[in-house]
N, C-alpha and C positions, 0 to 999 in steps of 0.2 A: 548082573546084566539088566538093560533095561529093556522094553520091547516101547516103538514108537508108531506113532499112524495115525497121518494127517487127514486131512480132510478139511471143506469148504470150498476148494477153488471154483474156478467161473470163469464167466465169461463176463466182463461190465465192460461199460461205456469211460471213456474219460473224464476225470473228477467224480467219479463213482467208488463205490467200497465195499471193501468185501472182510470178511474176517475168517481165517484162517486157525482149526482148531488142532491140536493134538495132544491124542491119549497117550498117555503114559503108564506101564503098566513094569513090573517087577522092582527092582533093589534100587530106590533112588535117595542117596543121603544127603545129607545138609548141605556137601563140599560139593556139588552137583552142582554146576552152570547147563541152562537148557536156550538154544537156540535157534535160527533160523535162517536159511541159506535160500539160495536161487540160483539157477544157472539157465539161460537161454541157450540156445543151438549157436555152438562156434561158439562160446565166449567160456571162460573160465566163472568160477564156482565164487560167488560174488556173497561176503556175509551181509547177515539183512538186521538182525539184533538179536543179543543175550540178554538174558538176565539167571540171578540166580535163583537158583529153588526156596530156599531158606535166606531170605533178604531183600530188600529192594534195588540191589543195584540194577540200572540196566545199560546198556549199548547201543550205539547207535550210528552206523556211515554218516556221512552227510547228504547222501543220495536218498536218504529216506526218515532222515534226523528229523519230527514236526508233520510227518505224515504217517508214521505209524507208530503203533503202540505195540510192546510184548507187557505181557501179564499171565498170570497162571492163576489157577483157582485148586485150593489143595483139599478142599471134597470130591472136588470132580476128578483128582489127580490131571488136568488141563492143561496144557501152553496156548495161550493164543495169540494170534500176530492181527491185532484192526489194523487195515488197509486204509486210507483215504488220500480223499485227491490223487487217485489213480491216473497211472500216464502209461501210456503207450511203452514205455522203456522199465515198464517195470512186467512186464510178459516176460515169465520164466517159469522152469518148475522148481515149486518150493519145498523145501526139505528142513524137517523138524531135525534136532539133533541134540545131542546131552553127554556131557563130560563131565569127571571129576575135573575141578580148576586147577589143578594141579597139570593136566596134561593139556595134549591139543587135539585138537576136534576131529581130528583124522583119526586118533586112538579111540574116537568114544561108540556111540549107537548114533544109527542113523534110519528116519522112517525110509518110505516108500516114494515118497511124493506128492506133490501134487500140484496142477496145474493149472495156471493164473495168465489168462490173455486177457489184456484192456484193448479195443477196440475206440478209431479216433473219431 
């Protein structure tokens, strides 16, 4: 099992940035993809980007393909999601998350949250 918890969200201004951290903490293996989600109010649970623990693949919508970055730092056991050129449509609460790649992200660990309002 892994235990997750994010942290950094905010409040910014439009074309403003934020970065978005989470700790990682128990049994995470190589076959381990770590990712990051959002969901605003009334809207369904919207993926933001993966990557893997052990590799550099990563993911990406096109809603956010060039505006953000995921990266992990494996001293810090880290996921982090840099934010830029932030827009009003990307207000939601953000959710750190980790699967073996073998399943789907519904079966895996999921943080707590945290929440990201851009302001126009």
């Amino acid at each position: 099992q892994v235990q997750l918890v994010e942290s950094g969200g905010g409040l910014v201004q439009a074309g403003g940035s934020l970065r978005l951290s989470c700790a990682v903490s128990g049994r995470t293996l190589s076959s381990y993809d770590m990712g990051w989600f959002r969901q605003a109010p009334g809207k369904e649970r919207e993926f933001v980007a993966a990557i893997r623990w052990s590799g550099a693949s990563t993911s990406y919508p096109n809603s956010v393909k060039g505006r953000f970055t995921i990266s992990r730092d494996y001293a810090k056991n880290t996921v982090y999601l840099q934010m830029n050129s932030l827009i009003p449509d990307d207000t939601a609460v953000y959710y750190c998350a980790a699967r073996e790649y073998t399943r789907e992200w519904n079966g895996g660990s999921w943080g707590q949250g945290t929440q990201v309002t851009v302001s126009s």
